[in-house]
C-alpha positions as CSV (number, residue, x, y, z in Angstrom):
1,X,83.3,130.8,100.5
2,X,82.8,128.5,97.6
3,X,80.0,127.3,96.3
4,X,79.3,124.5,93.3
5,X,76.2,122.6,92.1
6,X,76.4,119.2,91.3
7,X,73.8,117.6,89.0
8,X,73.2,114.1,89.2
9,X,71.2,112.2,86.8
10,X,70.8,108.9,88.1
11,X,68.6,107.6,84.2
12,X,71.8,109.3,82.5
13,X,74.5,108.1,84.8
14,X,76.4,111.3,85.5
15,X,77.7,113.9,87.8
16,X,77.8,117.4,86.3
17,X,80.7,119.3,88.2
18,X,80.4,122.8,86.5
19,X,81.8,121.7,83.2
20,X,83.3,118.4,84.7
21,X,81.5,115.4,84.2
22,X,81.8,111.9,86.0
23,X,80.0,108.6,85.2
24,X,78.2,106.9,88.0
25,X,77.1,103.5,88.7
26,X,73.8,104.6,90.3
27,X,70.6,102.5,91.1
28,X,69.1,101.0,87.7
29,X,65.7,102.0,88.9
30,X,64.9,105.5,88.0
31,X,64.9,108.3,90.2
32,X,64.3,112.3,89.1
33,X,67.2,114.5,88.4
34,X,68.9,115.8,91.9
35,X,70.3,119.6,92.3
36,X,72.8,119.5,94.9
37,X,74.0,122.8,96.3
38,X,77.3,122.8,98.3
39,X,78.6,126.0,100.3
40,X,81.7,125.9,101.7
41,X,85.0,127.7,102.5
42,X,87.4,127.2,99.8
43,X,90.4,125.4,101.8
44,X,94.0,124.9,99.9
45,X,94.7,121.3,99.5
46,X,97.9,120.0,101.8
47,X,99.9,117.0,102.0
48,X,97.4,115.3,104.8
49,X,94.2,116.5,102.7
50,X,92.1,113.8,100.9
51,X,93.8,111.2,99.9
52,X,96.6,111.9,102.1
53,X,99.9,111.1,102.5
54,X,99.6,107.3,101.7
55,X,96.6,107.3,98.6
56,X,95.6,103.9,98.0
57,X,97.4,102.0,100.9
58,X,95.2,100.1,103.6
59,X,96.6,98.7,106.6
60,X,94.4,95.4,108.0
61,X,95.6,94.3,111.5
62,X,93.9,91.5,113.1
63,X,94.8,90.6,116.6
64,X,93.6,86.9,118.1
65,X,93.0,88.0,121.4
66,X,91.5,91.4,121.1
67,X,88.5,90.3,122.8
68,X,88.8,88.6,126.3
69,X,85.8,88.0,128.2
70,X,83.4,89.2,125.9
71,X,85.1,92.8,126.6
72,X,87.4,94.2,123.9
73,X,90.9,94.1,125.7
74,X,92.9,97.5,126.4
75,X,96.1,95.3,126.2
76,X,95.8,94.2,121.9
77,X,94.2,97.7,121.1
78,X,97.0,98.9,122.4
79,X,99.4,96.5,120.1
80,X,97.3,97.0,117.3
81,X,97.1,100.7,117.2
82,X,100.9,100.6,117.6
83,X,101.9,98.2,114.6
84,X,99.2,99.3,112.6
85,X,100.3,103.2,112.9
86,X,104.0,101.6,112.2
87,X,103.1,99.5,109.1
88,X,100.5,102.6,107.7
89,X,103.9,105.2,107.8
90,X,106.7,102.8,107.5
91,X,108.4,104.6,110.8
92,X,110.1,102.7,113.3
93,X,108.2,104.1,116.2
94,X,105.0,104.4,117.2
95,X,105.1,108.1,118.2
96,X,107.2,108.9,114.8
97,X,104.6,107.5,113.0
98,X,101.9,109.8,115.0
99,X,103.9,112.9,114.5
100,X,103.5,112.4,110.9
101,X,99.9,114.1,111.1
102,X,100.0,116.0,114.1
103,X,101.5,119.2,116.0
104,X,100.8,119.8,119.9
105,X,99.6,122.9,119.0
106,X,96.7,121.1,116.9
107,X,92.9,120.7,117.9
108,X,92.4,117.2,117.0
109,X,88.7,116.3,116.8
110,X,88.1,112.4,117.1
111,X,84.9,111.6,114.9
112,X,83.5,108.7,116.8
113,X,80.5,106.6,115.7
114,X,77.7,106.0,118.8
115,X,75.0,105.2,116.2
116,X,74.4,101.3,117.1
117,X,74.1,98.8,119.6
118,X,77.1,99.2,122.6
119,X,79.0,96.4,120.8
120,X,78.8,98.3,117.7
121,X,79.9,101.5,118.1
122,X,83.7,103.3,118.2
123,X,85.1,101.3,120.8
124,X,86.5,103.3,124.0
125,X,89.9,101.0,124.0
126,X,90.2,102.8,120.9
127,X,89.6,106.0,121.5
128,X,91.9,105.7,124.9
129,X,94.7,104.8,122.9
130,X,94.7,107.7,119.6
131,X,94.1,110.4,122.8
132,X,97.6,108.6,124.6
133,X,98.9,108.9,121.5
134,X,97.9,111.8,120.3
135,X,99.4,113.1,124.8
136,X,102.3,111.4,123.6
137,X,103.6,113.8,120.9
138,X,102.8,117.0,122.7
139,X,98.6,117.3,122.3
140,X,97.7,118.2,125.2
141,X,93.5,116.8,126.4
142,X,92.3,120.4,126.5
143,X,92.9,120.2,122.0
144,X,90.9,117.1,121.6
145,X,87.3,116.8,120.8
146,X,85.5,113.7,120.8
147,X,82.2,114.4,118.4
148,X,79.2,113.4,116.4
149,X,75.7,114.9,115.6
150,X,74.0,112.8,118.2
151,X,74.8,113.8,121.8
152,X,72.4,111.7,123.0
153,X,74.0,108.9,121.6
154,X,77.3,109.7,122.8
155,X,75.5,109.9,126.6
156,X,74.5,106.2,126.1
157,X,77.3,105.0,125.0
158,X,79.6,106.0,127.7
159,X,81.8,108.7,125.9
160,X,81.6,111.8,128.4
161,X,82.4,109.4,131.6
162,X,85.3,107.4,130.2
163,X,87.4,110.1,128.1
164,X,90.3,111.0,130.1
165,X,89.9,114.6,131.9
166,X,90.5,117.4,129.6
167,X,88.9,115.5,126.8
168,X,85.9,117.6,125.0
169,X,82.9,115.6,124.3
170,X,80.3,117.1,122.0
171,X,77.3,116.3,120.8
172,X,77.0,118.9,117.3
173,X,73.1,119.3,118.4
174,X,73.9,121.5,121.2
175,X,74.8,124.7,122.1
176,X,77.8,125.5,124.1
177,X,79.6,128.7,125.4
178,X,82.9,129.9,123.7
179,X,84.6,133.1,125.4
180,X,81.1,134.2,126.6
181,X,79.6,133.8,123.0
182,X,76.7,131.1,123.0
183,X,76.7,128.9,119.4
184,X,75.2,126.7,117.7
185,X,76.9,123.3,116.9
186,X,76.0,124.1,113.4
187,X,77.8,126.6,111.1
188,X,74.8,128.3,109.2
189,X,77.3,129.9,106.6
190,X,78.3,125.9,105.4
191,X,75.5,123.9,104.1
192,X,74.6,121.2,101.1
193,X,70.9,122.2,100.1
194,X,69.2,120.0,97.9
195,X,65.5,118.8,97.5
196,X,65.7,115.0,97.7
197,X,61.8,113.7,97.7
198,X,60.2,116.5,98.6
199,X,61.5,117.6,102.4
200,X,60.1,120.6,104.2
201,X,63.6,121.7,104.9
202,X,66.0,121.3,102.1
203,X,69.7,122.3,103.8
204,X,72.2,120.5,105.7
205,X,74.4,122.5,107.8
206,X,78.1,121.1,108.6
207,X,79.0,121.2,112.1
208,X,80.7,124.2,114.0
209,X,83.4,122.0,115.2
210,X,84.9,121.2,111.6
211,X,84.4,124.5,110.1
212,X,86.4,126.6,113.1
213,X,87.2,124.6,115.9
214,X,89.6,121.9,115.2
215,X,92.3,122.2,112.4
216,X,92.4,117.9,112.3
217,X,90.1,115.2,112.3
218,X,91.1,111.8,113.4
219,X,88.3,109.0,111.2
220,X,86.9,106.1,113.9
221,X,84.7,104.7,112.1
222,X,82.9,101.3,112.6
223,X,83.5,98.4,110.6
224,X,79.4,97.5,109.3
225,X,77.0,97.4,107.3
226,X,74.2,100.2,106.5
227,X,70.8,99.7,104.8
228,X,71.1,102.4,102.8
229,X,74.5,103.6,102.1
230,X,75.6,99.7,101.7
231,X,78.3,100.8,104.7
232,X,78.9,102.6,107.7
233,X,82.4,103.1,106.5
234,X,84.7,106.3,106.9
235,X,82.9,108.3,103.9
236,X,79.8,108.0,105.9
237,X,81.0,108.4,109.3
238,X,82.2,112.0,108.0
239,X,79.4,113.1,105.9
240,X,76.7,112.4,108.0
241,X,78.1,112.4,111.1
242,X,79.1,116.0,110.8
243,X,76.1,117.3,108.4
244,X,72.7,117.6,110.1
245,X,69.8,116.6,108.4
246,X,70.6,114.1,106.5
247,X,68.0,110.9,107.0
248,X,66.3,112.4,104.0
249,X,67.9,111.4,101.5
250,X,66.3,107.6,101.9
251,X,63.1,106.9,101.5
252,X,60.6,104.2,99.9
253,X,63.4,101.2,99.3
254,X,65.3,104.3,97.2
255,X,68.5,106.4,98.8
256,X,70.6,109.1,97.3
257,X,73.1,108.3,99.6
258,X,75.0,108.1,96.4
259,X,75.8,110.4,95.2
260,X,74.9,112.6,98.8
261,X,78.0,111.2,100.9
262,X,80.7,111.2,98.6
263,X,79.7,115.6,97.7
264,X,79.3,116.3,101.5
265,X,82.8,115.1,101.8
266,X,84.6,117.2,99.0
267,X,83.2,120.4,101.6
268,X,86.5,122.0,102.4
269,X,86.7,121.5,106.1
270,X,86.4,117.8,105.6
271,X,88.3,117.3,102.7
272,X,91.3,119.2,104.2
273,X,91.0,118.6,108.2
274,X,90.3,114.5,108.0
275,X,93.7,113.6,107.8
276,X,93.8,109.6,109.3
277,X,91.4,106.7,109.5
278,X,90.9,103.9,112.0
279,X,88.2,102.0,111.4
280,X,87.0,99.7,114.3
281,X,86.0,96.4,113.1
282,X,87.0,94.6,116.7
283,X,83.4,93.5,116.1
284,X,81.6,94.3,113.0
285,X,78.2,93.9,111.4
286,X,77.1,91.8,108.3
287,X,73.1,92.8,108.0
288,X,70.5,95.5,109.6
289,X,73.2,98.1,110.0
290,X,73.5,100.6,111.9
291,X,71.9,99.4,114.7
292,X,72.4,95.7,114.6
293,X,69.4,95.1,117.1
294,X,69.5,91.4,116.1
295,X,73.0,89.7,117.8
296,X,73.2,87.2,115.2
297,X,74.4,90.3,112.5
298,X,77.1,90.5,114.5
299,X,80.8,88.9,114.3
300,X,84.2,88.9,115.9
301,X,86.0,90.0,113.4
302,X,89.2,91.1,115.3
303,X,90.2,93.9,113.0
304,X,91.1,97.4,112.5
305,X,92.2,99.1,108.9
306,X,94.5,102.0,108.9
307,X,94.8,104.4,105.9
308,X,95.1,108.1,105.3
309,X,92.6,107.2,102.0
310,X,88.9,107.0,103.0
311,X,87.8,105.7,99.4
312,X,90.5,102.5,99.8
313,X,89.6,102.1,103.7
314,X,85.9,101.7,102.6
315,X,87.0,99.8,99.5
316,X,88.5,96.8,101.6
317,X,85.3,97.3,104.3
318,X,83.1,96.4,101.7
319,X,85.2,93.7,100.2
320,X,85.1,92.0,104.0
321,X,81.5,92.4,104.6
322,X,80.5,91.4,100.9
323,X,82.7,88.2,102.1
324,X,81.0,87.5,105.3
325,X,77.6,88.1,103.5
326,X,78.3,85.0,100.8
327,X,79.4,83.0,103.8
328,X,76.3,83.2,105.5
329,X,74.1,83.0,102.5
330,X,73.1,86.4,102.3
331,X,72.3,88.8,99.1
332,X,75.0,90.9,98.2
333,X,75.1,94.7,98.8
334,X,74.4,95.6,95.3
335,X,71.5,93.3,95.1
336,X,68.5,94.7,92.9
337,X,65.8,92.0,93.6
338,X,62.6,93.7,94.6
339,X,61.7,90.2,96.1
340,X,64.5,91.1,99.3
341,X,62.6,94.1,100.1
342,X,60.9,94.4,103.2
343,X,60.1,96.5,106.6
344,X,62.6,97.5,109.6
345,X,60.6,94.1,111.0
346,X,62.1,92.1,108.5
347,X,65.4,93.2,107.8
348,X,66.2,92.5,111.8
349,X,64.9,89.2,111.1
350,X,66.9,87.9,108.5
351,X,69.9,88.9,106.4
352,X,67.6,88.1,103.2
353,X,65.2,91.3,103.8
354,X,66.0,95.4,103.3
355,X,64.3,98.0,103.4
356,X,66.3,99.6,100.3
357,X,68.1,98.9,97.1
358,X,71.6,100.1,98.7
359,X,73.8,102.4,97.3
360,X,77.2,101.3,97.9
361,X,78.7,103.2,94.9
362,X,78.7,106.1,96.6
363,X,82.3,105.1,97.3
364,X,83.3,104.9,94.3
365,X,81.8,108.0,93.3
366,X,83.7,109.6,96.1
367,X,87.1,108.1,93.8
368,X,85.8,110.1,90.8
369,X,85.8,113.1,92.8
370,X,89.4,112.8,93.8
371,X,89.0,111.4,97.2
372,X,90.8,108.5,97.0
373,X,91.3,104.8,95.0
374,X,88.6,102.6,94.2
375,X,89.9,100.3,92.0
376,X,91.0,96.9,94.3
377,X,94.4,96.4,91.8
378,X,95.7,99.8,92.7
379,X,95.3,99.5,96.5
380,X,98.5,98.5,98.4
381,X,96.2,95.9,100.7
382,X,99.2,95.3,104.0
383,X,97.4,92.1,106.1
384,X,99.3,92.3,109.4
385,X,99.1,89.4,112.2
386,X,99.7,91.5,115.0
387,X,98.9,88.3,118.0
């Protein structure tokens, strides 16, 4: 195991790493000194771990006709996957491209995201096609696991009836039998402890899953926005999709989502095992993320963005819904005017309300821990008209 303490000092502007330090661009309100604790197997660093085999490159396909009939149609996902897959690796073939990552001896865990309305959650059409593709090369159903922390949330959303048979679907707040050992979803030996405002219980265990189960993670994120982290991007859908408690660290209009999300996904099994991202923006979300109760925060935008970089992939997702904000009038995510504050009320009620100054930076904090590229000049951006 391996276990480091980060220091943030959000009046200073830094992240102590040991002896390392990194300048942030934290909140320019001031917030107390945070401790955070991370314990975690020390994992060697591959070609497929964080950044991957492609740092820095995003792939943006945009299909015309991906929804038909108000449903999100099988026919373009599949297309899209496909050419996007194709464009991301440079191979000729689809299943080349796929065989680039994976083995059919791997257990592949798909990291879904259920947290949101039905329109705005991880598509099925797209988890259908990466589990063909993923049959395709060899991995057979019985090696993949569909997850996130909330199984409720993957009940109402559909996940355990519509995976293909075989298919694992687990919520990482149950308990489950392995070899006639009962577990916990959560590995109690892998945690990120830290004391954000006060909390009774100051530890965030990482899911069971990532820590032994599977050896790769396939990254479906959701293409929106959040009101604390600034987006539900691939970052996020990792961190706290596969750390439990986790809600703390926003509270009172002031997160620590920065620099929270980007540490949680330096832990080893993240860093190492999240190999691919494919971010589902078929339809995406502009305001009152993640939920998006109120229909009119939500858009067609047609789109999914490929990349083996999380940082870049998050990059360009806040670029597009920092661009559909200003076209509807709306603050921008980094927006610091305690006149836009307001309650959960409010913020479903217009795009002008939050309930807290956002912390977007988190990804770019994530790029000065060696996750990935930040800086819009140095990511290969590939726009690809796929119908």
């Amino acid at each position: 195991m391996d276990r480091r303490t980060f220091v943030y000092q959000a009046a200073l502007g830094t992240l102590s790493v040991g002896l390392v330090k990194l300048k942030l661009h934290a909140a320019d309100f001031t917030l107390r000194d945070l401790r955070v604790d991370l314990q975690a197997p020390e994992v060697p660093p591959t070609r497929l771990s964080m950044p991957g085999l492609f740092p820095g490159r995003v792939v943006e396909a945009h299909h015309s006709a991906a929804i038909v009939n108000r449903r999100v149609s099988q026919p373009a996902m599949r297309e899209m996957v496909e050419r996007g897959m194709k464009a991301l690796t440079g191979e000729s073939a689809a299943k080349d491209a796929w065989a680039r990552f994976f083995e059919p001896s791997d257990v592949v865990a798909l990291k879904v995201n259920p947290s949101g309305t039905p329109l705005t959650t991880t598509s099925m059409p797209l988890v259908r096609e990466v589990i063909l593709a993923l049959n395709a090369i060899g991995v057979p159903n019985r090696n993949i696991i569909v997850y996130d922390r909330n199984s409720d949330q993957l009940q109402v959303n559909g996940y355990h009836a519509l995976v293909p048979p075989g298919v694992r679907v687990a919520g990482l707040d149950e308990r489950w039998t392995i070899k006639g050992e009962t577990r916990s979803g959560y590995d109690r030996d892998v945690y990120c402890e830290m004391d954000c405002f006060g909390e009774r219980e100051t530890r965030s265990y990482l899911g069971r899953i990532i820590s032994s189960d599977a050896n790769k993670i396939i990254n479906l994120p959701t293409l929106k926005e959040h009101n604390a982290s600034g987006v539900t991007g691939c970052l996020k859908n990792l961190a706290y999709g596969t750390f439990n408690n986790v809600d703390r660290t926003h509270a009172k209009t002031k997160t620590y989502t920065d620099p929270v999300i980007a540490i949680m996904c330096t832990a080893g099994p993240i860093r190492s095992k999240a190999v691919l991202n494919i971010m589902d923006g078929i339809r995406a979300v502009y305001h009152s993320g993640p939920f998006a109760w109120n229909p009119e925060f939500v858009w067609e935008a047609k789109t999914l963005l490929f990349g083996t970089d999380p940082v870049a992939v998050d990059r360009i997702e806040l670029e597009i819904v920092e661009k559909k904000r200003r076209e509807v009038g709306a603050p921008s995510l980094w927006d610091r005017n305690p006149a836009n504050l307001g309650n959960t009320a409010d913020m479903q009620r217009t795009a002008h309300k939050n309930r807290f100054y956002r912390e977007p930076a988190h990804i770019r904090t994530a790029s000065e821990l060696g996750l990935g590229t930040w800086d819009l000049e140095r990511i290969d951006h590939k726009r690809l008209q796929v119908g």
